[in-house]
C-alpha positions as CSV (number, residue, x, y, z in Angstrom):
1,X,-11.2,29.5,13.3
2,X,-14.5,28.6,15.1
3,X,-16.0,32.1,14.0
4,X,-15.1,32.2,10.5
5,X,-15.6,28.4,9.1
6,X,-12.4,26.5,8.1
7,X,-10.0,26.6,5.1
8,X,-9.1,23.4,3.5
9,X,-6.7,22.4,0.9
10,X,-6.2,19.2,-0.8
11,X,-3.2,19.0,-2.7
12,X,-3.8,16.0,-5.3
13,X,-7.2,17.4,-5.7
14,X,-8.0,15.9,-9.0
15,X,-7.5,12.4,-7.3
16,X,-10.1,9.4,-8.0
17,X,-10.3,9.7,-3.9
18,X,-11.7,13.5,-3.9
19,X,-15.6,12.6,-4.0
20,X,-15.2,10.5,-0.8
21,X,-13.0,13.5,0.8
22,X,-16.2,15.9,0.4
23,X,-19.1,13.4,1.6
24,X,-16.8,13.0,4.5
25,X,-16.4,16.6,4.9
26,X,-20.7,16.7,3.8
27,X,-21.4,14.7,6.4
28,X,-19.7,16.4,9.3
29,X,-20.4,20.1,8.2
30,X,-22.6,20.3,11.5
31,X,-19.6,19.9,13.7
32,X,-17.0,21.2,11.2
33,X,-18.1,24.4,9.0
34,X,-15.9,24.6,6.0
35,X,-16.2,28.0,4.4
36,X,-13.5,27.2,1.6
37,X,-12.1,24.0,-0.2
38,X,-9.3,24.5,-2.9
39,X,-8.6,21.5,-4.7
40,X,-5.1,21.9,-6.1
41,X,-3.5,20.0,-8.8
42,X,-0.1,20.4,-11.2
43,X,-0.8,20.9,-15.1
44,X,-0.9,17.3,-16.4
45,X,-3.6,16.8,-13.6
46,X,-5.8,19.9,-14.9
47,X,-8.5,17.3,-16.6
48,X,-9.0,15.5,-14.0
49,X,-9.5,18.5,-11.7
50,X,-11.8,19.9,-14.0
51,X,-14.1,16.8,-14.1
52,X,-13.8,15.9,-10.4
53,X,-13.4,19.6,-9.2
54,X,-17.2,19.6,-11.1
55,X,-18.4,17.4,-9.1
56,X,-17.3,17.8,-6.4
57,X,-19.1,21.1,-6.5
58,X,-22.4,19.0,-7.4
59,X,-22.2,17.4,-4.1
60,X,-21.8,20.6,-1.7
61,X,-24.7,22.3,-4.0
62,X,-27.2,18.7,-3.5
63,X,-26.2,19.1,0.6
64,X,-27.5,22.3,0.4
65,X,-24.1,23.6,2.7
66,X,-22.3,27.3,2.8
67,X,-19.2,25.7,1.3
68,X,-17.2,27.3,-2.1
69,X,-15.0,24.8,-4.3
70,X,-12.1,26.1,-5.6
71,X,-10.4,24.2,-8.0
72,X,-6.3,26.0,-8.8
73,X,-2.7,24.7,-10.1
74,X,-1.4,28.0,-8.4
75,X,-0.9,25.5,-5.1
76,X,0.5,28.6,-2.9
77,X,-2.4,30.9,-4.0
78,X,-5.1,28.1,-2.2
79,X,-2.4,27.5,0.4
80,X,-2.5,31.0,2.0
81,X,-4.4,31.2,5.5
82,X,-5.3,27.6,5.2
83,X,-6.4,26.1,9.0
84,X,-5.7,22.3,7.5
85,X,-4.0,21.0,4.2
86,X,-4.4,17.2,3.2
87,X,-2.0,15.7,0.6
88,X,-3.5,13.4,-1.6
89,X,-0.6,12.9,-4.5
90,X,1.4,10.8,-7.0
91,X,4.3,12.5,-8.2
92,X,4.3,10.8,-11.8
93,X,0.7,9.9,-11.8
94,X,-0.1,6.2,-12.2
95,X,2.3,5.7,-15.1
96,X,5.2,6.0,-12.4
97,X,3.3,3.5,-10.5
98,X,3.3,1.0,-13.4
99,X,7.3,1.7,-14.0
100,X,7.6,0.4,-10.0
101,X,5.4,-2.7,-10.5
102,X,6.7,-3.6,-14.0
103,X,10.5,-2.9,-13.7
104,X,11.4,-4.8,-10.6
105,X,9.5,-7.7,-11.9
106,X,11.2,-8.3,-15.0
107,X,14.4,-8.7,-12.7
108,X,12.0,-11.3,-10.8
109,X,11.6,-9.4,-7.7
110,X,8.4,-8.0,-5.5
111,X,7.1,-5.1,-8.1
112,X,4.6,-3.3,-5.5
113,X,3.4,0.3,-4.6
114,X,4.5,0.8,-1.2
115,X,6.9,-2.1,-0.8
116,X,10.5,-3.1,-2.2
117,X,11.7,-1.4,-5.0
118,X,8.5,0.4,-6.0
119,X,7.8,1.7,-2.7
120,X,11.6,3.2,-2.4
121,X,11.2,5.4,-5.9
122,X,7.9,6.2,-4.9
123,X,9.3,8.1,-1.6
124,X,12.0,9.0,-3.3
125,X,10.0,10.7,-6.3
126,X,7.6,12.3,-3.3
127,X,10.0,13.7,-0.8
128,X,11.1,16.5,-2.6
129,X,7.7,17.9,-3.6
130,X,6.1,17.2,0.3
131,X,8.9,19.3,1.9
132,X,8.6,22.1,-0.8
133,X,4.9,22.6,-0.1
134,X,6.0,22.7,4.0
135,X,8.0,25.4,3.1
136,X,5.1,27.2,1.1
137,X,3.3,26.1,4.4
138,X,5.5,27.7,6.4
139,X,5.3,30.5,5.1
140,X,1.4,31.2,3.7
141,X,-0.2,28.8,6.8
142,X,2.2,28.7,9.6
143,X,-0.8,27.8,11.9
144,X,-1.7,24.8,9.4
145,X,-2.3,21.0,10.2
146,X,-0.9,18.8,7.4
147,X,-2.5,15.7,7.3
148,X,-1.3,13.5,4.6
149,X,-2.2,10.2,2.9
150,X,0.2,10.3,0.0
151,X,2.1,6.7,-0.2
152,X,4.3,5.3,1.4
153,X,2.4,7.4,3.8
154,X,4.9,6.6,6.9
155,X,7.9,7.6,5.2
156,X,6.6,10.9,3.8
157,X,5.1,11.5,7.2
158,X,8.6,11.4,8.8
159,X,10.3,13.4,6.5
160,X,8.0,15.8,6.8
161,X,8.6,15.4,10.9
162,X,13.1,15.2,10.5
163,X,13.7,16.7,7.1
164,X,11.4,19.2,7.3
165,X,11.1,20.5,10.9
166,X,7.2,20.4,10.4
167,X,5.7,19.0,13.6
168,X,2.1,19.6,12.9
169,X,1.6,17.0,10.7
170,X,-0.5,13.1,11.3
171,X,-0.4,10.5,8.9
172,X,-3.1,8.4,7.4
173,X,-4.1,4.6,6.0
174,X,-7.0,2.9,5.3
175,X,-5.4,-0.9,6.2
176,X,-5.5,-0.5,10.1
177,X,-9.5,0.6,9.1
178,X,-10.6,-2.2,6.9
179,X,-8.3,-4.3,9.3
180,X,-10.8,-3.5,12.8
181,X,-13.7,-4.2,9.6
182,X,-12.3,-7.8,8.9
183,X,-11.5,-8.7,13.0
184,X,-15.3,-7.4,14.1
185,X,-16.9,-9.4,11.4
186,X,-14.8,-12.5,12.1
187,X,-15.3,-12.6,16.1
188,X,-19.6,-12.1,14.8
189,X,-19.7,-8.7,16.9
190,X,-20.0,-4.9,16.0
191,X,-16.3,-2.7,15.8
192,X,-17.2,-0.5,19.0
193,X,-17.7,-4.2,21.1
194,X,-13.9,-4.1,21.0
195,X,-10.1,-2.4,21.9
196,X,-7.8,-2.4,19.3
197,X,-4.0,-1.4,19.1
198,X,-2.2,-1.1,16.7
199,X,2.0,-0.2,16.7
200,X,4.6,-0.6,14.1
201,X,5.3,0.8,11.0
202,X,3.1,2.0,7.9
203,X,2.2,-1.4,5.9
204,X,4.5,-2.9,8.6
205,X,2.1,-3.1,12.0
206,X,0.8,-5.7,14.2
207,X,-2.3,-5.3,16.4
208,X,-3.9,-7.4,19.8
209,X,-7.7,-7.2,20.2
210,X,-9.6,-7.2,23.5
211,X,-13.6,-7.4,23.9
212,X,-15.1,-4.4,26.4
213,X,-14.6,-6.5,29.1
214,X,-10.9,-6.6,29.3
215,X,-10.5,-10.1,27.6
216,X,-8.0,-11.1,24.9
217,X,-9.5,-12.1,21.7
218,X,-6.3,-11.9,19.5
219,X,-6.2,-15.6,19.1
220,X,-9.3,-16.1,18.4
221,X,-8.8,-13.9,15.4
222,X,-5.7,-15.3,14.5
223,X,-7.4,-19.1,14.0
224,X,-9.5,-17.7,11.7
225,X,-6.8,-15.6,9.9
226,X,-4.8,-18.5,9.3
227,X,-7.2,-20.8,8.5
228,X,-6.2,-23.3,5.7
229,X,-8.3,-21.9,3.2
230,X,-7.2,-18.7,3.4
231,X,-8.6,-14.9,4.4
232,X,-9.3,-11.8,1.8
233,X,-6.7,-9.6,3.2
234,X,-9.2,-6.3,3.2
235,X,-6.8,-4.7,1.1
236,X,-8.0,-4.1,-2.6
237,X,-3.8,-4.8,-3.8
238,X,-3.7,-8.2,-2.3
239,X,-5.7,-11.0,-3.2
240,X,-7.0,-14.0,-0.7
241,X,-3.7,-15.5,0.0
242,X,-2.7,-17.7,3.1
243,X,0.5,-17.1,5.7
244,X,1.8,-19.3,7.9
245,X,-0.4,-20.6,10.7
246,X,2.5,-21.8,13.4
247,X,4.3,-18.3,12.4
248,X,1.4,-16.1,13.0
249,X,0.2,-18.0,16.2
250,X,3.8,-17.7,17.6
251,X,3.6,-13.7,16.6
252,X,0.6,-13.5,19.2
253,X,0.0,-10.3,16.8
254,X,-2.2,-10.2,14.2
255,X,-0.3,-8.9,10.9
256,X,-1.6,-6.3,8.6
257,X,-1.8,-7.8,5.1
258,X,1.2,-6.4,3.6
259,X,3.6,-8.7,5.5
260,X,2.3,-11.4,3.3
261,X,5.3,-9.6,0.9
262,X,7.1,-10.0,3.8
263,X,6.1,-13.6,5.6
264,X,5.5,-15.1,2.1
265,X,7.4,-13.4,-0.6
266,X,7.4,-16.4,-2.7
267,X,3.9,-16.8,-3.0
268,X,3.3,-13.0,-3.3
269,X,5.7,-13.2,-5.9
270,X,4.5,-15.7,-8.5
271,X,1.0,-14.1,-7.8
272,X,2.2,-10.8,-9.3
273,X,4.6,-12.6,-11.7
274,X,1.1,-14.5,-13.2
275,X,-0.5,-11.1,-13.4
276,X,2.3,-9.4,-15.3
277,X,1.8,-11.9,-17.4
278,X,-1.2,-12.0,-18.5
279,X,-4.1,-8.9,-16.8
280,X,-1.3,-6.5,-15.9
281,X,0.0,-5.0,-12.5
282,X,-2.0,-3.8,-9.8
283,X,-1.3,-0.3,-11.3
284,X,-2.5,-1.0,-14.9
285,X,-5.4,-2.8,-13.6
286,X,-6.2,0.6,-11.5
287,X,-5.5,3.1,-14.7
288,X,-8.6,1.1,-16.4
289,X,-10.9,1.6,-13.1
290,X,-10.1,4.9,-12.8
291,X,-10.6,5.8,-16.6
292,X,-13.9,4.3,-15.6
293,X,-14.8,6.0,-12.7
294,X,-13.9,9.9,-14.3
295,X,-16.1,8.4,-17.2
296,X,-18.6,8.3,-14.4
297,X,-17.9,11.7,-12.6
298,X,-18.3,13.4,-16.0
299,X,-21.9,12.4,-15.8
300,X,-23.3,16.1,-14.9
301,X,-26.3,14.9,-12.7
302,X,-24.0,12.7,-10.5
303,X,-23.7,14.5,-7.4
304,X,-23.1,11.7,-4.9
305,X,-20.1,9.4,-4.4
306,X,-20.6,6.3,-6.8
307,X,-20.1,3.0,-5.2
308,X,-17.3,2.1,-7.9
309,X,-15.0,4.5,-5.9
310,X,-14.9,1.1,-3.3
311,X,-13.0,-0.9,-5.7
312,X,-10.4,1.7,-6.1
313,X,-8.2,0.2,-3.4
314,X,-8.4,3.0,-1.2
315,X,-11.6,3.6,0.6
316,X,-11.6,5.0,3.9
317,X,-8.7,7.2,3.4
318,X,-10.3,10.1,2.9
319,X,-13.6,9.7,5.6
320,X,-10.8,9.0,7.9
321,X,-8.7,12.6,6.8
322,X,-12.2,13.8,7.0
323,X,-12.6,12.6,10.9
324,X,-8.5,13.6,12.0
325,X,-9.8,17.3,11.4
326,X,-12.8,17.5,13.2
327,X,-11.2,15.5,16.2
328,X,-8.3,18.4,15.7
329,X,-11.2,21.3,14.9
330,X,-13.1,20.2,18.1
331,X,-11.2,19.1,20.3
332,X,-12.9,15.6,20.5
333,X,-10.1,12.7,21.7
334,X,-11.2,10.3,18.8
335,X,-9.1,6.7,19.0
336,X,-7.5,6.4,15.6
337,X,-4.8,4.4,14.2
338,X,-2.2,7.4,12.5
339,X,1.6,8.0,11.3
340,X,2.9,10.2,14.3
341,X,6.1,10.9,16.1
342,X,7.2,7.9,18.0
343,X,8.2,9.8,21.3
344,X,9.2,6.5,23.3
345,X,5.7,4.8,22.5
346,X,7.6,1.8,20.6
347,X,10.7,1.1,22.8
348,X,12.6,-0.6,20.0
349,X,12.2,2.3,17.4
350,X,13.9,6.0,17.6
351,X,12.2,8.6,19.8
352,X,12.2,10.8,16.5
353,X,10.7,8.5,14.2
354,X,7.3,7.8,12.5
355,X,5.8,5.1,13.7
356,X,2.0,3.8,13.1
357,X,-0.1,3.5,16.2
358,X,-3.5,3.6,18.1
359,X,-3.7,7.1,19.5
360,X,-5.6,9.8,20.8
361,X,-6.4,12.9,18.6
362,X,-7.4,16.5,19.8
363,X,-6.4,19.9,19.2
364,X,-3.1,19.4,20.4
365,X,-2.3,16.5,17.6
366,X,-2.0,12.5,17.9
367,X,-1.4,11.2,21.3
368,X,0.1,7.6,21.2
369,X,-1.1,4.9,23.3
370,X,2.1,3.5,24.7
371,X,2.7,0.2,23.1
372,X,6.4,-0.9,24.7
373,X,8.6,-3.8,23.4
374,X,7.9,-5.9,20.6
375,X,9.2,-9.4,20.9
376,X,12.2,-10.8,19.0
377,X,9.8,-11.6,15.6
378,X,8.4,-8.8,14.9
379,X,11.3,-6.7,16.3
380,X,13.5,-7.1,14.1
381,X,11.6,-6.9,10.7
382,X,10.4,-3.3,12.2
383,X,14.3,-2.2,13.2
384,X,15.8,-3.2,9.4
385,X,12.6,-1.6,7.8
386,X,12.8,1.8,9.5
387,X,16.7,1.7,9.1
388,X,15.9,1.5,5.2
389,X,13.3,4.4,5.6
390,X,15.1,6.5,7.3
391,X,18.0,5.9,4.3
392,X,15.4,6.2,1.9
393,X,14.0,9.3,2.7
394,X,17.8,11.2,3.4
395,X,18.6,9.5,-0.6
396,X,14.9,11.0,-1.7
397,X,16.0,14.6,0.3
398,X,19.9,14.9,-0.7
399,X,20.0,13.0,-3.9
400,X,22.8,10.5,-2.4
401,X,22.9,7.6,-4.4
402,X,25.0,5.6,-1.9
403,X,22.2,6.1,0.6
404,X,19.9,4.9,-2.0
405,X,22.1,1.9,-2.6
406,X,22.2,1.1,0.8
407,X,18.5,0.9,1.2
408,X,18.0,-1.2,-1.5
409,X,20.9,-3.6,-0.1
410,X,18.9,-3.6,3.2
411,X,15.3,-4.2,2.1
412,X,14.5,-7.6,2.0
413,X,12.3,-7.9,-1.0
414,X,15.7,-7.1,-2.8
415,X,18.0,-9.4,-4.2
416,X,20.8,-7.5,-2.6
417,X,24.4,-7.5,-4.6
418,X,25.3,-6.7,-8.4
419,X,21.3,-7.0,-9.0
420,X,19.8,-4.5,-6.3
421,X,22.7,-2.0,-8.1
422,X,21.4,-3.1,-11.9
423,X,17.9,-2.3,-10.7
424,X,18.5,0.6,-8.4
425,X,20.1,2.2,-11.4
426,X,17.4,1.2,-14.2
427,X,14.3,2.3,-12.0
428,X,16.8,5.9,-11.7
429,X,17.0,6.2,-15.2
430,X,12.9,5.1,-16.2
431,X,12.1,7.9,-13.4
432,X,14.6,10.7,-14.4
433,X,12.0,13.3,-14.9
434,X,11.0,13.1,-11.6
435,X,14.5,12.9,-9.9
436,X,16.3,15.9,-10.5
437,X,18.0,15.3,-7.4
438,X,19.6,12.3,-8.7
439,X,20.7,14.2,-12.1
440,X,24.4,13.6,-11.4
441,X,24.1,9.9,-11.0
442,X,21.6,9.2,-13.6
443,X,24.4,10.7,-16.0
444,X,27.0,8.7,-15.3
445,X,24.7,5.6,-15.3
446,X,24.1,6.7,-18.6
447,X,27.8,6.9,-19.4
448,X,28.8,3.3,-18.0
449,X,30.3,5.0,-14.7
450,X,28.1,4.1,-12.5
């Protein structure tokens, strides 16, 4: 690998995200020669390739590096002798998103990308199509790294890991990221003056915080986190909304920003019920922006990533894919928070599972930082959500709608009962294009028989 440059392949590659995937990969060409970057995409995706695929090729002709673009939908012809493969996708494109904001809603419950209802289809829309392209993997780039950042990013991570007997593979988010942002700027010193780590489950982890010294600063943190007036949660999806102060100091952990769904589904949920009424959902505000920014990447002189992309929601996804690599390429032991095999680091949580955590990355993959026990609070919000993954992603592999039943009767942004069954079953039928695995059941829902 070191004497012939690096293969990479994005699958998704016609993503709003791509531009900040090649400044990252720009910026480390020194330490990380990439010869050869496919972007791949399926058919409905081929304009947006086409715009952002141009581009993209601006930018690595401006750097001035010995890097082709390759822009494909023929995903096992780019996959073929690939040293790393990132997975970038939405299986349904944003329109699916909207379905997963819009349809639990209007049965008055938590419409959201990742969490409750929405984030259940989404894995079970996106399972299927990650473990086909391991099997491509294993076959065209048995030596590959997958490094994925398609939501729910945990989930598809472990099915990867369980369902699909692919070990090579580390997770990615940008919330633990913007989170070590938010902390730095609160305690008025710079990122590297502290430790962070991080353990629990994608959009479900907690971190502690110590200073270079050895002291605790968590607390310190927290005061300001809970502060009456509120804190922007660093998360583009979630507004500047309040939790609990006596809750969170009891924690001693500070949350990530998605257990405000969690901690304060009522608020969270007249929020997004105010914006379905009136702007839209988080989704239908994000097909505007992103009509906006390929109006933008169309531009033929633009061959640098346009600010706008920050608003997107997801910034530092892809510098942080970027970064994985070359910790992998060279060996390096970087310190980053990733979706990995638990392995005993989180004694409440199967040894097989994927859990999110601080760890150690070199050539030999993520490395955990041994976390331990979590104490009654937290525990057992993280036991009944990866009880409903691990259900989810079986449902999303098998097509068992009893599994996928009892996922939705488990989560708590649910209203378990007769209504998690009346929405379970409407969200199956909205999203039948991209559940053939379901095809049995979605008949008989639409024949009254289920």
């Amino acid at each position: 690998m070191a004497n012939k440059g690096v293969k990479i392949v994005t699958i998704g590659g016609g993503s709003s995200y791509t531009p900040e995937l090649v400044e990252g990969f720009i910026k480390r060409y020194d330490e990380l020669p990439i010869r050869e970057l496919w972007l791949v995409d399926i058919e409905e995706g081929r304009e947006k390739l086409e715009i952002v695929g141009a581009m993209a090729q601006r930018m690595v002709k401006a750097a001035g590096i010995d890097c082709t673009v390759h822009l494909t939908l023929d995903r096992r012809e780019a996959l073929k002798d690939a040293d790393f493969v990132t997975t970038q996708f939405r299986v349904g494109l944003l329109q699916a998103r909207i379905k997963d904001e819009r349809i639990p809603l209007s049965h008055g419950m938590i419409g959201q990308e990742t969490n409750g209802a929405g984030g259940m289809f989404k894995a079970l829309r996106t399972v299927p199509v990650i473990l086909s392209i391991v099997e491509d993997m294993k076959e065209l780039c048995p030596n590959a790294w997958l490094i994925n950042f398609t939501n729910p990013a945990g989930m598809i991570t472990q099915a990867v890991l369980t369902h699909g007997n692919w070990k090579k593979v580390i997770g990615l988010c940008n919330v633990p990221i913007g989170a070590t942002k938010m902390d730095a700027a609160a305690l008025g010193v710079e990122e590297e003056d502290l430790r962070f780590q991080f353990a629990g489950l994608n959009h479900l982890h907690w971190h502690k915080i110590k200073d270079t010294k050895g002291n605790d600063r968590t607390m310190e943190v927290i005061d300001k986190l809970t502060d009456v007036s509120g804190v922007d949660s660093g998360i583009a999806n979630l507004k500047m909304l309040r939790f609990l102060p006596e809750q969170i100091k009891d924690l001693g952990m500070i949350p990530c920003g998605y257990h405000r769904y969690y901690y304060m589904t009522d608020v969270m949920l007249a929020d997004e019920l105010e914006e379905y009424n009136t702007i839209g959902t988080r989704g239908e505000q994000v097909k505007k922006l992103e009509d906006s920014l390929f109006e933008l990447y169309k531009d033929p002189n633009l061959d640098y990533k346009p600010e706008e992309l920050s608003k997107r929601g997801g910034t530092h996804y892809s510098d942080a894919a970027c970064e994985v690599i070359n910790s992998i390429y060279n060996n390096k032991g970087t310190t980053m928070v990733v979706s990995t095999e638990n392995n005993g680091t989180i004694d409440d949580l199967p040894y097989d599972c994927a859990v999110e955590v601080s760890a150690t990355i070199d050539a030999s993959g993520a490395h955990p930082v041994n976390w331990g026990k979590f104490p009654a609070s937290a525990r057992g919000l993280v036991q009944v959500m990866k009880a409903m993954e691990e259900l989810i992603i079986e449902a999303g592999a098998t097509g068992d709608y009893g599994k996928a039943l009892q996922a939705f009767t488990m989560n708590p942004l649910v209203v378990s009962g007769d209504g998690a069954k009346a929405l379970l079953n409407e969200m199956l039928v909205a999203h039948e294009a991209h559940l053939p695995q379901f095809a049995d059941s979605i008949a008989k829902i639409k024949a009254n028989q289920l």
